[in-house]
Structure formats: structure tokens, C-alpha cells
C-alpha positions as CSV (number, residue, x, y, z in Angstrom):
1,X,134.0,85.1,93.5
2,X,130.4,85.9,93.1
3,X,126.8,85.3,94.3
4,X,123.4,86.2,92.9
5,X,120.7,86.1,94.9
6,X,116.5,86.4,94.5
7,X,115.2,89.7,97.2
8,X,111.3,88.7,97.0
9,X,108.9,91.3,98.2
10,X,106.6,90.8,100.8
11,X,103.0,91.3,101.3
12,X,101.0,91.4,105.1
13,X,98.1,89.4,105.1
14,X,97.3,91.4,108.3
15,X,98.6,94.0,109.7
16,X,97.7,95.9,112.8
17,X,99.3,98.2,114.8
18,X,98.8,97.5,119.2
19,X,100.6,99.9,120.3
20,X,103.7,102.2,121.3
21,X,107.0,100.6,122.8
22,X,109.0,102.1,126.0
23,X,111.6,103.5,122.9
24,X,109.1,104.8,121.3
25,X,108.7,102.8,118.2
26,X,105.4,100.8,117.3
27,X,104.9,97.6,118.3
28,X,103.1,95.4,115.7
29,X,101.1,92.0,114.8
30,X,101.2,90.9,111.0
31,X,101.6,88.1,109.3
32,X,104.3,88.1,106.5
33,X,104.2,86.3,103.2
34,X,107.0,86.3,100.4
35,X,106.0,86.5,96.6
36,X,107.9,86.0,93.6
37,X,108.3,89.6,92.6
38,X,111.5,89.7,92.9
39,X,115.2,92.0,92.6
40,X,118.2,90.1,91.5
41,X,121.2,90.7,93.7
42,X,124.9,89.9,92.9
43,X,127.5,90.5,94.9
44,X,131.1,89.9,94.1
45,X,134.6,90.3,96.1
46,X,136.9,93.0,95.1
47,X,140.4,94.1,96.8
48,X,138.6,96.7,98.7
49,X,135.7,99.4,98.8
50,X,132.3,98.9,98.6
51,X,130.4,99.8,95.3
52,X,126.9,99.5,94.1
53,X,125.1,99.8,90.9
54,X,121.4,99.6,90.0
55,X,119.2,99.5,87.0
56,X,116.8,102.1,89.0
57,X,118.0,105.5,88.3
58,X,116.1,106.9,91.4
59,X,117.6,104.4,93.9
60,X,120.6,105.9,95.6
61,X,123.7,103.9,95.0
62,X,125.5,105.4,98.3
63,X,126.5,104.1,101.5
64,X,122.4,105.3,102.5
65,X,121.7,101.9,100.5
66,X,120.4,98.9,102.8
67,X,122.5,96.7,100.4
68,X,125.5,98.0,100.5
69,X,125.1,99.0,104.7
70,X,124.4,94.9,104.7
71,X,128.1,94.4,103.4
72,X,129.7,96.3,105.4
73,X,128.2,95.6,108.5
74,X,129.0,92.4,107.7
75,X,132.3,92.4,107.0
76,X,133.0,94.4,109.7
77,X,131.6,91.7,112.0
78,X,133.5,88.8,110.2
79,X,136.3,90.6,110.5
80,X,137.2,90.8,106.8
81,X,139.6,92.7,104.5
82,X,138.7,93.9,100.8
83,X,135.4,95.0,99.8
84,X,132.4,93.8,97.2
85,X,130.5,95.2,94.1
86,X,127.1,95.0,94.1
87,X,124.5,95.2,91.9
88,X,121.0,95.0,91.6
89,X,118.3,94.3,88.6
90,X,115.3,96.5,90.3
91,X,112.0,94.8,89.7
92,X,110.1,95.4,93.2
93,X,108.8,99.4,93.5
94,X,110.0,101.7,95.7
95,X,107.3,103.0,99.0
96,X,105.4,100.4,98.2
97,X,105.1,98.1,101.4
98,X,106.5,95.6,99.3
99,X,109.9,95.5,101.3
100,X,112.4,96.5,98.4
101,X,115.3,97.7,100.4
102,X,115.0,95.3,102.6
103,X,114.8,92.3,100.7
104,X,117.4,93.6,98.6
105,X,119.5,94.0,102.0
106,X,118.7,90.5,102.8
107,X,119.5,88.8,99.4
108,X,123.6,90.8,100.1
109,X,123.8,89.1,103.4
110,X,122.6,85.5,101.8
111,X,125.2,86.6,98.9
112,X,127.6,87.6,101.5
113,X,127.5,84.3,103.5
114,X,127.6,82.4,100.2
115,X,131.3,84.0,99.6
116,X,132.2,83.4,103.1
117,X,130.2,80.5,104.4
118,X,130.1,79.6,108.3
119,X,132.2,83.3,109.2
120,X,128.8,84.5,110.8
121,X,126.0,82.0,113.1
122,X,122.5,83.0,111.9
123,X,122.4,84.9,114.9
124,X,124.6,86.7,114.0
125,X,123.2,87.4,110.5
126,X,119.4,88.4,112.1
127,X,120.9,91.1,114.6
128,X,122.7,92.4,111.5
129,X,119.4,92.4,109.4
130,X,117.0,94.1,112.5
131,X,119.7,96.8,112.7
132,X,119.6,97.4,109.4
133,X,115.3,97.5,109.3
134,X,112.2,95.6,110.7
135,X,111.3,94.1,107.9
136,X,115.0,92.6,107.1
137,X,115.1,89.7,109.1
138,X,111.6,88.4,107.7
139,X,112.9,89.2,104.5
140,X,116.2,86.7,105.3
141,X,113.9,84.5,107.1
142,X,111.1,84.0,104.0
143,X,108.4,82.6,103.8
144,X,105.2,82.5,105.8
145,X,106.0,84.2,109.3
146,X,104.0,85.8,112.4
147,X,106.0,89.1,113.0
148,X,106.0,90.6,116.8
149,X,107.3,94.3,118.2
150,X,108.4,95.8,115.6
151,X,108.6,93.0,113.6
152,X,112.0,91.1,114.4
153,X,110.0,88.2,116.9
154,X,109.0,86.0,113.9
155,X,107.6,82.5,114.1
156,X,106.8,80.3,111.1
157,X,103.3,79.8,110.0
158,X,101.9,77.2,107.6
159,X,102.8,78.0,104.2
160,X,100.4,80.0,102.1
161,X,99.8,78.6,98.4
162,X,97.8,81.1,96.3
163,X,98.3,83.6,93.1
164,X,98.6,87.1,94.0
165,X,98.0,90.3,91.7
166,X,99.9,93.1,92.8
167,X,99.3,96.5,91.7
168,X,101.0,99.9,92.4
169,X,99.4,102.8,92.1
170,X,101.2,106.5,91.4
171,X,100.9,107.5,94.9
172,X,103.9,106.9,97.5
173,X,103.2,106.9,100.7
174,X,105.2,108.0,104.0
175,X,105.3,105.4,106.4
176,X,106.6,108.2,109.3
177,X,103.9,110.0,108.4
178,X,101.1,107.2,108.8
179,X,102.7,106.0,112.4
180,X,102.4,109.8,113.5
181,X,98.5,109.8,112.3
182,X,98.1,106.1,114.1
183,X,99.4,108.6,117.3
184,X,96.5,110.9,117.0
185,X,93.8,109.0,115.9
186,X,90.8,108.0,117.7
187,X,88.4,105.1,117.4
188,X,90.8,103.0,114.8
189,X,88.9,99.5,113.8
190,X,91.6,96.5,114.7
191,X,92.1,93.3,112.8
192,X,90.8,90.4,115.1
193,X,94.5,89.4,115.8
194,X,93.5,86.2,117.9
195,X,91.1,84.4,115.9
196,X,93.4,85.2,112.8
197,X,95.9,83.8,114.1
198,X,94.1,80.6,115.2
199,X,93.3,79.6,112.0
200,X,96.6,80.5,110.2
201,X,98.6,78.3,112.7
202,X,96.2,75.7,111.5
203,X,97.1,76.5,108.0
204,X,93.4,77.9,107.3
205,X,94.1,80.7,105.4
206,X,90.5,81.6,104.2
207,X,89.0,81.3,107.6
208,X,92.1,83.2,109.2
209,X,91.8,86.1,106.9
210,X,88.0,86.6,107.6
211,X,89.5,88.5,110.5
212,X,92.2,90.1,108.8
213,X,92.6,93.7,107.7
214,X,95.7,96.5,107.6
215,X,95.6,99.7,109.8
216,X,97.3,101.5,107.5
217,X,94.3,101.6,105.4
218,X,93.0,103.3,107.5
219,X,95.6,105.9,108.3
220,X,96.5,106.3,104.5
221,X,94.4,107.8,102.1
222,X,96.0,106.2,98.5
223,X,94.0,107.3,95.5
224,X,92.3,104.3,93.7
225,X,92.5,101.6,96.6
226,X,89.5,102.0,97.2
227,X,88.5,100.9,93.5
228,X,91.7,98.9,93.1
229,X,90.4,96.4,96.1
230,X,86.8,96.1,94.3
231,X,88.6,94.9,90.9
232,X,90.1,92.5,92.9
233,X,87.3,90.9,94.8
234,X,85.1,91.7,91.2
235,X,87.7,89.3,89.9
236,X,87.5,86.2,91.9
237,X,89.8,87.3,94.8
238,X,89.1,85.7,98.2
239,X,90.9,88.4,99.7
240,X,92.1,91.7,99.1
241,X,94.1,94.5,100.9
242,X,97.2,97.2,100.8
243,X,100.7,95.7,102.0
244,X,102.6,97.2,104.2
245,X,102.0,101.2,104.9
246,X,101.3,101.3,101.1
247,X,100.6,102.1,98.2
248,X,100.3,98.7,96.8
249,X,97.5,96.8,96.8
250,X,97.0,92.7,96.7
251,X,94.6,90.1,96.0
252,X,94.7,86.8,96.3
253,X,93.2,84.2,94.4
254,X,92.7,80.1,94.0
255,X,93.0,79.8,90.3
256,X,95.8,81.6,87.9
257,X,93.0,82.1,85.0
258,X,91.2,84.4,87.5
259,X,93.8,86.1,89.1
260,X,95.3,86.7,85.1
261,X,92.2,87.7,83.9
262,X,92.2,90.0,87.0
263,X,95.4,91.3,86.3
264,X,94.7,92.3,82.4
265,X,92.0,94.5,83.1
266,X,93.7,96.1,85.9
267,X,96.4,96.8,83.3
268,X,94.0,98.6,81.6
269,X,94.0,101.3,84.2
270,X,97.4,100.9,85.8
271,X,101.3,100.8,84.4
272,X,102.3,98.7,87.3
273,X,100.8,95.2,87.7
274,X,102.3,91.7,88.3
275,X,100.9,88.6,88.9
276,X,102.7,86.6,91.3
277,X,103.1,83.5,93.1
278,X,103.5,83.2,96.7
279,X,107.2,81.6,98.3
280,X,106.9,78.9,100.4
């Protein structure tokens, strides 16, 4: 038996950090939106073992993998014999902020509860995703979501309908590293989380993001945003900023000849551009 699944990638609309938790970890408000840029997953039952191949040389095809940690932990909690193979056709970049890993460890357990339907509640399936990464039960979840703590309290939000051009530069960046600056750093401008989320429950978008922005832009220091974010609003984009802790960078825009036209001439300057829908 086998199962392919889509892993989109994600982009925040807004991101802002509020704080530290009692563990330690960082508490956060974003909002979280799915886009068709998106890894192919198939999974398929073997007699036993756990295997993984990938058309991305530099992705580690171990037991480190989010993908194949999603299969075991759930066959371990289903209480299943034999194993899977896995495989995934890479399309989203790696330390992007695009969610990758996780996605791609969210499209296994979608695969994996399409081989063995009803063994797991969804529950089940979210605890399994959070201890795997914040961002994996979003990316199990989809769509349009408010994400809480450190990202696992989710509640659905109106669905977003807009092109998006994605573009990633050279430069990675260290999401570790970025939290630990967020530690030290004084006088940090804040997204206006209330009002922004005002008008998205409402499912206005354009207002809401008026009060939208990412901390991380400010904590990360990517070579070209700065210029990659002006091509976009120069381009007809009605809103504009990195995803995630970085590197990529997103605008969104009304009309496909725009955001196309958008996305050609920051081809010119860039190997890694995609124009993209976003996934209700």
C-alpha cells in the first residue's frame, strides 16, 4: 500500500514574538497561511524498517529526519508492526521559514493515516506533530490559522485568497540564533497584534495587515531583504515581508499579471523564485 501526499510551505503574515515561557521557550502570536509550493511525500508499507530517500542531496535521509521521526512515532503509538519507505520530491528550500521539514513531517502522518485510517484520533495525531516541531501541527492543520505559545494553540481564521511571490535569497538563517538576539535586545518595534487580529477574524486581510510586521526582521540581518521587499511593493504588492525567522521573503498581490511580472524581474536577480497561490 501507498500514499502521496502535498507538504505546502507556509508563510506568517505576522509574526511577533511576546515573550519567554516558564520552560524557557518563546511564546509567540502569528498568523499562518499555507501556499502551494509544495514537497511531494509518498509513503508506502514495507515488512519492516524505516527508510527514506530524497531528491535533495543536502537533506539527511536518517532517523534526524522529521519525516521519517513522524512514522515512527506513529507507529509506535498505533501500535503497529513492519515499517514504511519514504520518499520525498524536495521543492520547498531548506532555513527558509517556509516550514519544509515540517510540512514534509505533516504530509507522512496524513500518508500514514491514509494506510491505516481511524488507528489514531486527531488528537492523537496533533500531540504527535507538536512533539515533533511547532510549526507541525499548523502544517497538518492547513490553511489560514492564528498560532499561540509556541505555536501549537491554533484557531482558524478566514481564508486568505491572494498570489504570492516567494523569493529565497543565498543567505540561511539560524533561527536559535535570532531567539537568542530577541533575548538581548532592547527597544524591539512589535506588530500591533490586537488590531491585526480584529480585522483578520473578519476576514479583512488588507486592513489587518496594516498592522502586521515580523520580529525577525528585525533580529536578522538577510542580505537583499531590504531590496527584495521594495521589488515587491514596486510591483504591485499590497504587502510584503520575510516568513518565518528567514531568509525568504513574500509579497502578496491581487492580480497574477502583477505578481508574474513581479516575479520575472526578480528572477533577473535571484535563482530562487516561485509564484504561488495561497491554500485555503
Amino acid at each position: 500500500m501507498r500514499s502521496e501526499q502535498p507538504a505546502f510551505a507556509k508563510i506568517n503574515l505576522t509574526l511577533d514574538i511576546t515573550g519567554v515561557l516558564p520552560d524557557r521557550y518563546h511564546s509567540i502570536f502569528t498568523a499562518m497561511q499555507q501556499i502551494d509550493l509544495c514537497d511531494a511525500v509518498t509513503v508506502e508499507t514495507t515488512e519492516e524498517g524505516i527508510t527514506l530517500t530524497c531528491t535533495d542531496g543536502s537533506v539527511p535521509c536518517d532517523e534526524t529526519n522529521t519525516a521519517c521521526r513522524a512514522a515512527d512515532l506513529f507507529l509506535t503509538a498505533a501500535g503497529l508492526s513492519g515499517g514504511v519507505r519514504i520518499h520525498i520530491e524536495k521543492k520547498i528550500p531548506s532555513q527558509a521559514g517556509l516550514a519544509g521539514g515540517s510540512a514534509d513531517a505533516a504530509a507522512t502522518l496524513r500518508a500514514m493515516e491514509a494506510l491505516y485510517p481511524g488507528k489514531l484520533t486527531e488528537q492523537e495525531l496533533l500531540s504527535i506533530a507538536f512533539s515533533i516541531g511547532a510549526d507541525v501541527p499548523f502544517c497538518l492543520t492547513g490553511g489560514t490559522q492564528l498560532c499561540l505559545n509556541k505555536g501549537e494553540v491554533m484557531a482558524p481564521l478566514p481564508p486568505l485568497r491572494a498570489w504570492a511571490v516567494v523569493v529565497k535569497p543565498e543567505a540561511d538563517v539560524s533561527t536559535q540564533a535570532a531567539y537568542r538576539r530577541f533575548d538581548t535586545a532592547t527597544d524591539l518595534f512589535h506588530p500591533d497584534d490586537e488590531k491585526f487580529l480584529y480585522y483578520a477574524a473578519a476576514g479583512e486581510y488588507k486592513k489587518a495587515l496594516a498592522y502586521a510586521d515580523n520580529t525577525f526582521e528585525e533580529l536578522c540581518e538577510v542580505p537583499g531583504g531590504a531590496a527584495i521587499k521594495a521589488a515587491m511593493y514596486a510591483g504591485g504588492a499590497y504587502y510584503a515581508a520575510m516568513s518565518g525567522s528567514g531568509s525568504a521573503y513574500f509579497g502578496l498581490f491581487d492580480e497574477e499579471e502583477k505578481a508574474q511580472a513581479t516575479a520575472d524581474g526578480l528572477r533577473e536577480t535571484h535563482d530562487r523564485v516561485w509564484l504561488c497561490r495561497t491554500v485555503a
